[in-house]
Structures are given as structure tokens and as C-alpha cells.
C-alpha positions in Angstrom: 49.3 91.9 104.8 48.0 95.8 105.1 45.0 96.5 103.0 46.8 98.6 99.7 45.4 102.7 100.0 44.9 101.9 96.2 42.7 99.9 94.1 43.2 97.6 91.5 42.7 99.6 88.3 45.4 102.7 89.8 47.5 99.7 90.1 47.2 99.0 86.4 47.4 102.2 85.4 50.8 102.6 87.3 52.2 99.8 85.9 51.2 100.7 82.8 54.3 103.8 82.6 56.3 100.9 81.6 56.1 100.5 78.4 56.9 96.1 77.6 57.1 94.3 74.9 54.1 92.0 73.4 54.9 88.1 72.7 52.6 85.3 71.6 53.0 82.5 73.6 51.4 79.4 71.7 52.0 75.7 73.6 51.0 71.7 73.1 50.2 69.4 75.7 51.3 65.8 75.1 47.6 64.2 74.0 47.7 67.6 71.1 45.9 69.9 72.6 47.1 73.7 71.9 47.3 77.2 73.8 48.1 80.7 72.5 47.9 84.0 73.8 49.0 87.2 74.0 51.7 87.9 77.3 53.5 91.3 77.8 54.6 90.1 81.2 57.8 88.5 79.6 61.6 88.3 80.8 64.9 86.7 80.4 65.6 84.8 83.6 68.9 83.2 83.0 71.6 83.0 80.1 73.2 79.9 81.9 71.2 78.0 81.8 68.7 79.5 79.1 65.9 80.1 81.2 63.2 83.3 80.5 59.3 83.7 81.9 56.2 84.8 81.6 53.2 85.7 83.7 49.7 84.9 82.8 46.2 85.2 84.4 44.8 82.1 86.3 41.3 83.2 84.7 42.3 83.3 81.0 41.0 80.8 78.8 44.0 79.3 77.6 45.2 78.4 81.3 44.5 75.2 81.7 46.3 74.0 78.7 48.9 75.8 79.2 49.9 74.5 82.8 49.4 71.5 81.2 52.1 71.4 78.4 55.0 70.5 78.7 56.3 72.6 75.2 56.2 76.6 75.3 56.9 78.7 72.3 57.2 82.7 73.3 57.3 84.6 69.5 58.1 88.6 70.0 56.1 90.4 68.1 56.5 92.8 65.8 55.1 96.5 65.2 53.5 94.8 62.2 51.9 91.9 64.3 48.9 93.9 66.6 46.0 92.4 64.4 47.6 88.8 66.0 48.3 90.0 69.2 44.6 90.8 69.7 43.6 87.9 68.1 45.7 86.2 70.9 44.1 88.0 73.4 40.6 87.9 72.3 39.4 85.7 75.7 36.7 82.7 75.5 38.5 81.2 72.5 40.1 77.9 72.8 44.2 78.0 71.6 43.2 75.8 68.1 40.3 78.7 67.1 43.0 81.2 67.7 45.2 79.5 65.9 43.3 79.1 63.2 44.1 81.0 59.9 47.3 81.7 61.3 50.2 80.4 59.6 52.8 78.3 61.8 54.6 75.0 61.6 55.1 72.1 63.9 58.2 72.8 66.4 60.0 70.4 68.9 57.5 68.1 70.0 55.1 69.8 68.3 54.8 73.2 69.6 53.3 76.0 67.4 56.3 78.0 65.8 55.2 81.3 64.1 57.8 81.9 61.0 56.7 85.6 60.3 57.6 87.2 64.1 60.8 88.5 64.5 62.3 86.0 67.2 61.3 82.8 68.8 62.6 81.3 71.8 61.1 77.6 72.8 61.7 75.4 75.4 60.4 72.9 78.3 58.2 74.3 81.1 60.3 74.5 84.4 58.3 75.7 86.4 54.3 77.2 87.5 54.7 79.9 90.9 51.5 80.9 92.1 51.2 84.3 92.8 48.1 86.0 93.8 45.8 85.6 90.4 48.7 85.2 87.6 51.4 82.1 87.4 55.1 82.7 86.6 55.9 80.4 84.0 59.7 79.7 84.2 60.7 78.0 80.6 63.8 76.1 80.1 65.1 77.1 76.6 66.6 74.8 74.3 66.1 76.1 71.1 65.8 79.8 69.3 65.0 81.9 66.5 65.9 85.4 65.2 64.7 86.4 61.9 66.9 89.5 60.2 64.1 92.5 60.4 64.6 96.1 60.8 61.1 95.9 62.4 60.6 97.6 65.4 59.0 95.4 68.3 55.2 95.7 68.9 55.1 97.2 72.6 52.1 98.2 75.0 51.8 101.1 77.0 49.2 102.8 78.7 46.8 100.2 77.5 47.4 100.7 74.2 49.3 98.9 71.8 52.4 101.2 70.5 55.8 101.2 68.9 59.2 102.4 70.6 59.5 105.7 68.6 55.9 106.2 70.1 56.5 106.0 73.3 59.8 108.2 73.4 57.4 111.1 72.0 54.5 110.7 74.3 
């Protein structure tokens, strides 16, 4: 492959015009252990079968335990939810100090559910791609959540955390 006539951070800011949602994706190995984090790289794959993904950076902190669960839970945030989204995001912590504080109860096989965001989908890991330095999670889903708000989702554009109306003025 060519050498890009770009570098990484034009990249970014490129991609960044699209405005995306914001999830928190919290998981649990099978010996306990726990991952959460912060993921705007998030899709809907497949309605039959249920199947969505995400993408997450090989370097993050919460890697490794979350290649290694076999439970995912992806939460979609609300407008309301930024302080937890960077709390989420804030690298070097392990998944149980983020969690900590942070109000959730036990899900199927014990993933971390988050009852105050607006929806919730959970399901078993299908599968980890490789692809250059993020993964593409693909998650089997097999079991959801919508909570009645007339909150607007929590989005990110531009490197900045923003709602929908915001981005339509900008």
C-alpha cells in the first residue's frame, strides 16, 4: 500500500465532520474481571440476526479485558451522560476503578448494565477483526433495553462532545 499524502491527525480531523453518537461499552470476563469505556465508533450490523459493532484501540487500557469477555453491554448515552463518558475515557484506569461510583446492576452473566442511559443493547462477542491499530468488535445481541426519554443522544463532533441541535447550527 501507497504512503497516504496526509498524516494521521488531518485524518482525524476529517473524520471528525461526522458527527456519531457516544456509547459506554462496559464487559466481564468469565473469572469477574470488568471493562468500560467510552466508544463512538458504534453500528448496527445486522437485524437478523441481531448483530451491531464497535471499534476500539488496541492501546487502550481496557483492551485486554475486553477481548477477553465473552459478555458486552453497549449503553447509548445521553446529552445528560458527558461527565460518564469522560470518565469512560479517562485512559490508565482499570474497568472496576471506572466503574466505581457509578450505579449499574448485574446483567446476563454478569455484564455491567447501566439503568439511567437511554438504551442498552447486550449480547455475546462474535467476533475480534484486526485492523491496523483498532479491533472490530462484532456482538451477537440477545437482549435490549430502551428507556422512555425525550433526551437527546450525547454525540461527538469535531472533538468535542455535542448534542444534535448543536451540530445542525454549527
Amino acid at each position: 500500500m501507497a504512503e497516504p499524502l496526509f498524516d494521521s491527525t488531518e485524518f482525524r480531523q476529517v473524520c471528525g465532520h461526522f458527527p456519531t453518537g457516544v456509547t459506554a461499552v462496559t464487559a466481564v470476563t468469565a473469572d469477574g474481571g470488568v471493562a468500560a469505556l467510552t466508544v463512538n465508533s458504534f453500528t448496527s450490523v445486522s437485524l437478523r440476526p441481531a448483530k451491531v459493532l464497535f471499534c476500539v484501540i488496541s492501546s487502550s487500557s481496557s483492551f485486554p479485558t475486553l477481548v477477553a469477555s465473552e459478555r458486552i453491554a453497549i449503553h447509548i448515552l445521553g446529552q445528560d451522560q458527558e461527565d460518564l463518558a469522560r470518565r469512560f475515557a479517562t485512559s490508565g484506569l482499570t474497568g472496576a476503578e471506572k466503574l466505581a461510583g457509578v450505579p449499574w446492576v448485574p446483567g446476563p452473566d454478569g455484564v455491567p448494565l447501566l439503568p439511567g442511559t437511554p438504551a442498552v443493547l447486550a449480547g455475546r462477542r462474535d467476533q475480534v477483526i484486526t485492523s491496523g491499530d483498532h479491533v472490530i468488535v462484532l456482538l451477537d445481541v440477545d437482549h435490549v433495553h430502551l428507556k422512555p426519554t425525550d433526551v437527546p443522544a450525547l454525540s461527538f463532533y469535531r472533538g468535542r462532545f455535542v448534542t444534535p441541535s448543536t451540530v445542525v447550527t454549527e
